[in-house]
C-alpha positions in Angstrom: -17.9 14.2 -13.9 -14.3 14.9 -14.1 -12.3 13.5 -11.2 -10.1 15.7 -9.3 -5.9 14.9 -10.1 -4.6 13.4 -7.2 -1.3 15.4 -5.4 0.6 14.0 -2.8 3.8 15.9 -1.3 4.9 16.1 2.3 3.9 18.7 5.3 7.5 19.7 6.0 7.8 23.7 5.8 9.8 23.4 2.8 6.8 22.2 0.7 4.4 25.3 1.7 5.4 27.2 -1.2 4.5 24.6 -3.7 1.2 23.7 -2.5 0.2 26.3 -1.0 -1.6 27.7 -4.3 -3.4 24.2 -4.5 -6.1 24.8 -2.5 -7.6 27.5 -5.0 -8.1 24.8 -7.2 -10.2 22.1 -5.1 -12.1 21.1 -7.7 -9.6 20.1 -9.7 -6.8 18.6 -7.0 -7.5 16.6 -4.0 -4.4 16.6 -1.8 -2.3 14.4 0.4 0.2 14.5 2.8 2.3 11.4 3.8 6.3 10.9 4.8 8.9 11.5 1.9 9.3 7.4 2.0 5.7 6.8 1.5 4.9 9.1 -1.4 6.3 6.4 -4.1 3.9 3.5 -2.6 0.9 6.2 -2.9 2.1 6.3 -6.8 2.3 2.3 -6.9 -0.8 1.8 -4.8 -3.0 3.8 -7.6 -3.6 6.6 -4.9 -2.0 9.2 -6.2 -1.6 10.6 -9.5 1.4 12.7 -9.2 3.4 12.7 -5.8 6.3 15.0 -4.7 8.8 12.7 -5.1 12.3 12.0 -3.2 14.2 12.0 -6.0 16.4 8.9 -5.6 12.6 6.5 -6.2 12.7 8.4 -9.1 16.0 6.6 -10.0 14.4 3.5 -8.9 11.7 3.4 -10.9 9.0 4.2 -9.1 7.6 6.7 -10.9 6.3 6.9 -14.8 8.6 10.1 -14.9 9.6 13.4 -14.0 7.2 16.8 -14.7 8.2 20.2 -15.6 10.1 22.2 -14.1 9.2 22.2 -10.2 10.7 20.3 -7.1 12.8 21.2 -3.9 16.8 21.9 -4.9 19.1 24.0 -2.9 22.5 25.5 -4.5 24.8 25.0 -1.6 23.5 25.3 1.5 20.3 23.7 2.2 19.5 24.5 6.0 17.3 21.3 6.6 19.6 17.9 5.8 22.4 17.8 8.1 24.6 15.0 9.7 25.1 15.4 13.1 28.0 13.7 15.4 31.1 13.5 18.1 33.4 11.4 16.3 35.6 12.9 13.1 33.4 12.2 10.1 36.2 9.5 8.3 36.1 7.3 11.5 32.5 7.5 11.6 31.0 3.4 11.1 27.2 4.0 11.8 25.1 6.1 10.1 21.3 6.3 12.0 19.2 8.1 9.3 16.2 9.6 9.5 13.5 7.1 7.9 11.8 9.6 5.8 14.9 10.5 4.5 15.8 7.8 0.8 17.2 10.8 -0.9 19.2 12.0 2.1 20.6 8.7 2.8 21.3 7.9 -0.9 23.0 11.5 -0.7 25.3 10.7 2.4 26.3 7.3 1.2 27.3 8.8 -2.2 29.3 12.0 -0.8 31.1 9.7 2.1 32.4 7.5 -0.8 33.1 10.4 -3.2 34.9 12.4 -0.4 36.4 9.8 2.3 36.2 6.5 1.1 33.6 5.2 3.5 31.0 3.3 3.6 29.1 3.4 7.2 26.1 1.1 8.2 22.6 3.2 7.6 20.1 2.3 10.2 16.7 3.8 10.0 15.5 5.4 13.3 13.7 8.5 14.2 15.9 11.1 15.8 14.8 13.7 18.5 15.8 16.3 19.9 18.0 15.2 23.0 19.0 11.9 21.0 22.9 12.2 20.6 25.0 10.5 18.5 27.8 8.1 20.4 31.2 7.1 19.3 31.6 6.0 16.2 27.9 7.4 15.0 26.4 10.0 12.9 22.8 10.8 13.0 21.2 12.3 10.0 18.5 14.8 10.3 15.9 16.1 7.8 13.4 18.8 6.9 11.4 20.2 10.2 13.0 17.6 13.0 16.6 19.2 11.8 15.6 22.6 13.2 14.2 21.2 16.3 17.5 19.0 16.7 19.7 22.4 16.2 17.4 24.0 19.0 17.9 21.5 21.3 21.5 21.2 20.9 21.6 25.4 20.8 19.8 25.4 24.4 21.7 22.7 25.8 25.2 24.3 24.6 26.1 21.2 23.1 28.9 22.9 20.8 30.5 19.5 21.2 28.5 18.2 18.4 29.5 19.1 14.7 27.3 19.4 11.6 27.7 19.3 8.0 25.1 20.9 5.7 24.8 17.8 2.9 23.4 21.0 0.3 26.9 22.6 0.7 28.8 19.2 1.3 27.3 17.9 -2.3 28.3 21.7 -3.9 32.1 22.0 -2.2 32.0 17.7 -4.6 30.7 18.7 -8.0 29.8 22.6 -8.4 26.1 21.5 -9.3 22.9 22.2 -7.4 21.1 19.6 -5.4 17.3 18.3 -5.7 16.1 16.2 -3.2 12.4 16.1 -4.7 10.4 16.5 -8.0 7.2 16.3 -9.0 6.5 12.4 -10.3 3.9 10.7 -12.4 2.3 7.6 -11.8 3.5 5.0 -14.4 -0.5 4.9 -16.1 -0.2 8.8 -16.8 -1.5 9.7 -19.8 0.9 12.1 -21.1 -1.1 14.1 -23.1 -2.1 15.2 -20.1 1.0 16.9 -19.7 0.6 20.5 -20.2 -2.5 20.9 -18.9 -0.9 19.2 -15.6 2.1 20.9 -15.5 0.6 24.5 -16.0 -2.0 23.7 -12.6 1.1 23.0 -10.6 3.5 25.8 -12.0 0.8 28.4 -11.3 0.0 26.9 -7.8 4.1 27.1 -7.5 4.3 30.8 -8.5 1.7 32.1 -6.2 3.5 30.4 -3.2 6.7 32.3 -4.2 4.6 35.4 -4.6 3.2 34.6 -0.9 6.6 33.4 0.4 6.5 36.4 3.6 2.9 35.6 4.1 3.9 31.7 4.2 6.7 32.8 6.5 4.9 35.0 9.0 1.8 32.2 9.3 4.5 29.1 9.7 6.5 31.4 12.8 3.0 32.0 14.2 2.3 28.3 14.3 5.7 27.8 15.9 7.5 26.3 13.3 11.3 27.2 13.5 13.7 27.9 10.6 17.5 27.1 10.0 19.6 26.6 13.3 16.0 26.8 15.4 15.1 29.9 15.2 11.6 30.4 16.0 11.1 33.5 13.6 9.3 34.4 10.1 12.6 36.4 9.1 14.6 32.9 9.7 11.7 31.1 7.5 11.4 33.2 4.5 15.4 33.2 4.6 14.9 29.4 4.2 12.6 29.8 1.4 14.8 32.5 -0.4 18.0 31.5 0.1 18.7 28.2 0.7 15.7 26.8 -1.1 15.4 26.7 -4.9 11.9 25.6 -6.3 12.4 26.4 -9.8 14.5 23.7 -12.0 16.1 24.5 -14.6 19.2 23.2 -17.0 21.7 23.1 -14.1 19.3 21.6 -12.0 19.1 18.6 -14.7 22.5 18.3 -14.5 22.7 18.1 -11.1 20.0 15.3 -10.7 22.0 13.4 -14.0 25.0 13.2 -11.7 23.4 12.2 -9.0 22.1 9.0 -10.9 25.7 8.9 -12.0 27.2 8.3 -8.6 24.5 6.6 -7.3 24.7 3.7 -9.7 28.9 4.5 -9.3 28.3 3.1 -5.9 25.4 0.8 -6.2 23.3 2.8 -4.4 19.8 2.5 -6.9 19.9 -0.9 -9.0 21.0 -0.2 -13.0 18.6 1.8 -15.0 18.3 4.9 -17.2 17.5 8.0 -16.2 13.9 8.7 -15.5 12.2 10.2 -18.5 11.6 13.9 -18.0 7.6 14.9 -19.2 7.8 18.0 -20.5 4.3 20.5 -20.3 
């Protein structure tokens, strides 16, 4: 009996797309959903096979490397990763970042010191709607909690409280997209494996972009919101046309490859190479 491949990605509403085709192949995937930060013990814990990966674990070797062509990127603005606060950004000293959020957090640490010169405490929390940053703090807000947080601040007319989209922020820095997630191998993959991987997960890929209004209308009828709150399928699919890119390609590469530049720039990831990519 062959056993099924083992996928593990997140349940934000930016994932949809990308697994949304894996359930027409249940006999040959068994699926799991956990936190962003939890997805690279799933791949150490020999629970998972291949895991939607933050990107950053990738850097730290948590993963037995890269496959294909299909994660979560954004060129410019990315809707869904914002820092949120009172105080001007340069005299900010506290960073509270979301704790599913490594590649967010690597992200903010490396664009403070590329573009200010600061270096801000990160402390982990779990923001909510209605939790405000005070003097001196940031609070940095990702995937499906950063719409709420936009909502909350919309209905409360908190215009007081500035945000900077970390997609653009990182695009204004080098001119390069931005991916916050691929799809990783555990470090026993075979990798002659590889294509016949890579073409189940392409496929379930290109029938979520093909469904991407069907995906949009289910997700508003569920109540999920979409960039700045909105609670409607035309603000969703905008998400997942425009400020989404699921696709990777050359510029993408490049974009991750200077990523692991800075990061190690600022000793953000320990030394080490670049993750090896397996191609399909």
């Amino acid at each position: 009996m062959v056993m099924p491949i083992r996928v593990a990605a997140v349940s934000f509403l930016n994932t949809r797309p990308l697994i949304h085709g894996l359930g027409e192949n249940s006999s040959v995937i068994e699926l799991t959903r956990a936190l962003p930060s939890r997805l690279a013990d799933l791949l150490d814990e020999g629970r998972a096979d291949v895991a939607l990966l933050p990107v950053v674990d990738t850097f730290r070797g948590r993963c037995g490397g890269i496959l294909g062509s299909t994660g979560i990127a954004c060129r410019g603005e990315v809707g869904s990763v914002k820092l949120f606060g009172v105080t001007p950004l340069p005299e900010v000293r506290t960073i509270l970042a979301d704790r599913g959020s490594h590649t967010s957090a690597a992200l903010t640490r490396v664009l403070l010191r590329e573009s200010i010169g600061t270096a801000p405490l990160m402390v982990e929390t779990e923001p909510r709607p209605g939790h405000l940053p005070g003097e001196g703090e940031a609070i940095l807000v990702i995937g499906d909690r950063c719409f709420e947080y936009e909502r909350d601040l919309r209905e409360k007319g908190l215009s007081k409280v500035w945000s900077r989209d970390l997609g653009q922020w990182w695009h204004e820095v080098t001119g390069l997209p931005f991916v916050f997630a691929v799809l990783a191998v555990a470090r026993d993959f075979d990798p002659a494996q590889g294509a016949a991987l890579a073409e189940i997960l392409v496929s379930a890929r290109d029938r979520g972009l093909d469904a991407l209004d069907d995906l949009a209308g289910e997700a508003a009828a569920e109540g999920r919101l979409g960039p700045g709150g909105e609670a409607t399928a035309a603000a969703i699919v905008y998400y997942f046309r425009h400020n989404l890119l699921y696709r990777l390609g050359d510029e993408e590469e490049r974009g991750m490859r200077r990523f692991h530049e800075l990061c190690l720039r600022h000793g953000v990831i320990p030394e080490g190479p670049f993750p090896a990519v397996v191609r399909g």
